[in-house]
Every structure is written in structure tokens, then in C-alpha cells.
C-alpha positions as CSV (number, residue, x, y, z in Angstrom):
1,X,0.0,0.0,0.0
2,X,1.1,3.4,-0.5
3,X,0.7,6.7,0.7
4,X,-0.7,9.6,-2.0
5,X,-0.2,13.1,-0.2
6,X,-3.1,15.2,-1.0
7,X,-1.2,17.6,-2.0
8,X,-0.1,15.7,-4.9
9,X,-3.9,14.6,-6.1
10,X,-5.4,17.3,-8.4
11,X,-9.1,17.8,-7.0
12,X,-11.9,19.7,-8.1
13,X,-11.5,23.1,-7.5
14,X,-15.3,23.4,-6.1
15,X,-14.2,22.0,-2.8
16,X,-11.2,23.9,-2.3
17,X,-10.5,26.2,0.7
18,X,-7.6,29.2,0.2
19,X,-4.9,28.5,2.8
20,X,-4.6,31.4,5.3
21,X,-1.3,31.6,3.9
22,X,-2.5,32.6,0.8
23,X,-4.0,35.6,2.0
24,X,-1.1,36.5,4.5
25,X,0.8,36.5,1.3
26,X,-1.5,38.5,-0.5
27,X,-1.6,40.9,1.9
28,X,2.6,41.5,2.5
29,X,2.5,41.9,-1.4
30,X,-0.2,44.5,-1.4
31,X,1.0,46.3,1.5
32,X,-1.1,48.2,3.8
33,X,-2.2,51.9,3.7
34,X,-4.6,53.6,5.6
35,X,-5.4,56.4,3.1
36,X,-6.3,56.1,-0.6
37,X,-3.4,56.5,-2.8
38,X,-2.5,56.0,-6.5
39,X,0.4,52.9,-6.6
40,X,2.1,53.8,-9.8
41,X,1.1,56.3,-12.0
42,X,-1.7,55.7,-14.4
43,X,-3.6,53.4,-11.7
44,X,-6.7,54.0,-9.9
45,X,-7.1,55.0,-6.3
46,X,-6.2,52.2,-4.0
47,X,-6.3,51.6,-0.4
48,X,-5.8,48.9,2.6
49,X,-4.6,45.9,1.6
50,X,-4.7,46.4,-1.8
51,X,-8.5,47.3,-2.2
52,X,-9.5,49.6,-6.0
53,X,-13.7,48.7,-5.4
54,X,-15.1,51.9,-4.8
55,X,-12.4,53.8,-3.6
56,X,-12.1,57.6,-3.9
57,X,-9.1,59.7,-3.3
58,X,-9.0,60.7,0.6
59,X,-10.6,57.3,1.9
60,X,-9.5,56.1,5.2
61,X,-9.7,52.7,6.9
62,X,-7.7,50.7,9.4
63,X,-6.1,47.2,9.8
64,X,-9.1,45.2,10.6
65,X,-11.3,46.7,7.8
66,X,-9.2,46.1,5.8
67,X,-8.3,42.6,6.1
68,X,-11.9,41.8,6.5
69,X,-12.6,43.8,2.8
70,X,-9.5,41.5,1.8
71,X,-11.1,38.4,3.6
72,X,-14.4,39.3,1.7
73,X,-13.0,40.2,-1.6
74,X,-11.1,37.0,-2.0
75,X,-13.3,34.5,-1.3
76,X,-16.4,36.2,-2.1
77,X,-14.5,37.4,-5.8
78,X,-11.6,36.2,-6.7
79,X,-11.4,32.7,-5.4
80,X,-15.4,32.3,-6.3
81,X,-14.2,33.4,-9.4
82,X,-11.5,30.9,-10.4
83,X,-13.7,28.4,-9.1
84,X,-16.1,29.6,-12.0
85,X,-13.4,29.7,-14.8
86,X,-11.3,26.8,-14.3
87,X,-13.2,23.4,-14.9
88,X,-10.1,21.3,-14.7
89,X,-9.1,19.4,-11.4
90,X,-6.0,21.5,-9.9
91,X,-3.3,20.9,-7.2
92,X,-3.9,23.3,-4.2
93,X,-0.8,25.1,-4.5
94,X,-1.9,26.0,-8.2
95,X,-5.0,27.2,-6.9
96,X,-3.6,29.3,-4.3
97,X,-1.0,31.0,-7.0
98,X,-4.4,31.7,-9.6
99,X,-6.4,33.0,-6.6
100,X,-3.3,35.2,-5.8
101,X,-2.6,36.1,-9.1
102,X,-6.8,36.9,-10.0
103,X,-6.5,39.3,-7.4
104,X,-3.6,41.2,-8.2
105,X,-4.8,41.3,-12.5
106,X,-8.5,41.0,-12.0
107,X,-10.7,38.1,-12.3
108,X,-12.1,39.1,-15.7
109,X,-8.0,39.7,-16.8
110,X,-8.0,35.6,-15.2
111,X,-10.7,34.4,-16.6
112,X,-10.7,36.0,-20.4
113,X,-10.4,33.4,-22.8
114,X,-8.4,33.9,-26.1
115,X,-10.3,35.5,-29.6
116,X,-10.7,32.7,-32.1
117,X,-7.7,32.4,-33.7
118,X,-5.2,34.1,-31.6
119,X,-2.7,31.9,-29.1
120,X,-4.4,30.7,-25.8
121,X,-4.7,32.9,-22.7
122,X,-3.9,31.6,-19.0
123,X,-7.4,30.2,-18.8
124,X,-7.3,28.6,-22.4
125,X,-4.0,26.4,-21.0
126,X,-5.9,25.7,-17.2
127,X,-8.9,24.3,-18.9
128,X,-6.6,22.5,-21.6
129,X,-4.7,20.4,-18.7
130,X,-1.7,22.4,-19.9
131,X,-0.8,22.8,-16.5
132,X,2.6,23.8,-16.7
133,X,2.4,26.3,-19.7
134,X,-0.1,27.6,-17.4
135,X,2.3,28.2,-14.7
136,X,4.7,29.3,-16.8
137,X,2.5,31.7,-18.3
138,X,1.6,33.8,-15.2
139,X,4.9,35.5,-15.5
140,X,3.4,37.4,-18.3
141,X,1.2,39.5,-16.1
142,X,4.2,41.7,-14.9
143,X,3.2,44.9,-16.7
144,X,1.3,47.9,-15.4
145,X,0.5,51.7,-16.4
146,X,3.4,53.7,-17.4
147,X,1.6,57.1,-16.9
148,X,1.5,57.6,-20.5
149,X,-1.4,55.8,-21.4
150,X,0.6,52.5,-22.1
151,X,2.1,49.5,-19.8
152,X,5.8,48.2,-19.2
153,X,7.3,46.0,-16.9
154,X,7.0,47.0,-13.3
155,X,10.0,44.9,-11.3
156,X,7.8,44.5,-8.2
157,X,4.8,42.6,-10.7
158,X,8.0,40.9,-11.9
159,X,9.0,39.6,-8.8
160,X,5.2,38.8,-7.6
161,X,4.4,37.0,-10.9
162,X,7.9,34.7,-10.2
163,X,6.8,33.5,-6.7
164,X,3.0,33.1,-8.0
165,X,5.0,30.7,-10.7
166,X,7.3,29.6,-8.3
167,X,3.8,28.5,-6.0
168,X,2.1,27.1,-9.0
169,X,4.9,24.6,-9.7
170,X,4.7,23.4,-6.1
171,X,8.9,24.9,-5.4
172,X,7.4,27.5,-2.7
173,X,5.2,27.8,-0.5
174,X,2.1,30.5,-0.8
175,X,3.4,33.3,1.3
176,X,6.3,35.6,0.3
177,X,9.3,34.7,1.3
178,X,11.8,37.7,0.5
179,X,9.1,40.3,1.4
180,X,6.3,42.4,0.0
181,X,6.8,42.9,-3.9
């Protein structure tokens, strides 16, 4: 008889639960401010842990609104949203890297599938079984505004994007490990 760790057995992703480390890590990448702000130029008003929803220039909140929004927000959006996009069984470590990564892009940025005719997006390749192309492909989500009306690479997206790859491939664990990025 042997012993299959459930870690290593791709389940449904209906019955999976994110891992508090997940949202620890989620949180040390977004950082925590108590008033609105604009992260890079070119964004949209931003505030907590992360938080855009509704957010007007000269919001305040504190530490425990703000993880409960984040609380809220992930498992009420994002993680109910890769849940609703992926129909493929996953491994829970690549669950935890699309959840983180869904909230960072967006869950309709996650969840767009690819025009007819044009190379497959992130969800195309989940849905395929292409499991490690789809890994390998969240490192393309590194860019953001440029405050010129385009996008470029921004080294801290760079950095998330290879830990959310690097937790996707099962070689780290869901929580930053060389701080907030």
C-alpha cells in the first residue's frame, strides 16, 4: 500500500479552501495603507490591503477593515471566481497561485479566454490540462501603467508574478518569502 499526499492529487477546485497563507501572502505583497493612494502612475485610487472597489481619493480605513474587505474580496471574488473559470481538477498550490494572481490582475483579466484564432490565454491552457504552460505563463502578467497611457514592466509585478509561478509549480510555498513585492 502506498501513501498519496493530498497535496499531490489534483481535486476539483469546487471544494477547495484558500490557505490562510495565501492571504497573509497577498496581503505582504499589497502592502497596507490607511489612506487612498495611487500605486504607480496611471492606476486607480487604491487603499488597505490592496483594495481599487469603490475607492475615492482621501478614503481612510484601518487594519481590521481592511483585512476583513480583503477576507471578503477573496473568497467572495476572486477565489469564487477561479472556481467559476477553471473546470479542470487543480493541485492546491496551483489554486492558491491563480487566486493570488486573480487578485492582483483582475478576475475578468483571469478568466478572459483567447479570440478565435489568436494563441491561448492563462485560462485557455488551465482548462486545456496544460498545466505547466499555465504556470509558466503567469509571468506574463508583470506589466502595469506607465503614466502615458501604455504599460511596461514594473519589477515588483516581476517579482510577484515569479513567486505566483514559483507556488504554481509546487517549489514555494504560498506566502512571500523575501518580502512584499
Amino acid at each position: 500500500m502506498h501513501d498519496v499526499s493530498p497535496l499531490r492529487v489534483r481535486s476539483a477546485v469546487a471544494v477547495m479552501v484558500l490557505a490562510a497563507s495565501t492571504l497573509v501572502g497577498i496581503a505582504v505583497h499589497e502592502g497596507y495603507r490607511d489612506e487612498a493612494y495611487i500605486p504607480v502612475a496611471g492606476d486607480v485610487p487604491t487603499i488597505g490591503f490592496g483594495a481599487t472597489g469603490g475607492v475615492k481619493m482621501g478614503d481612510r480605513t484601518t487594519p481590521e477593515r481592511s483585512l476583513v474587505r480583503l477576507l471578503d474580496e477573496i473568497e467572495g471574488v476572486y477565489a469564487a471566481g477561479v472556481k467559476r473559470c477553471v473546470t479542470v481538477p487543480l493541485y492546491q498550490h496551483e489554486y492558491e497561485a491563480y487566486v493570488s494572481l486573480a487578485y492582483n490582475i483582475g478576475i475578468g483579466a483571469f478568466c478572459r479566454k483567447a479570440k478565435p484564432g489568436r494563441p491561448p490565454n492563462l485560462i485557455d491552457l488551465i482548462n486545456a490540462g496544460r498545466y505547466e504552460e499555465a504556470c509558466q505563463r503567469i509571468e506574463a502578467f508583470n506589466k502595469g501603467p506607465d503614466g502615458r497611457g501604455g504599460r511596461k514592466v514594473l519589477p515588483g509585478l516581476a517579482k510577484r508574478r515569479a513567486e505566483e509561478r514559483a507556488i504554481c509549480e509546487g517549489r514555494r510555498l504560498a506566502e512571500p518569502l523575501d518580502g512584499a513585492a
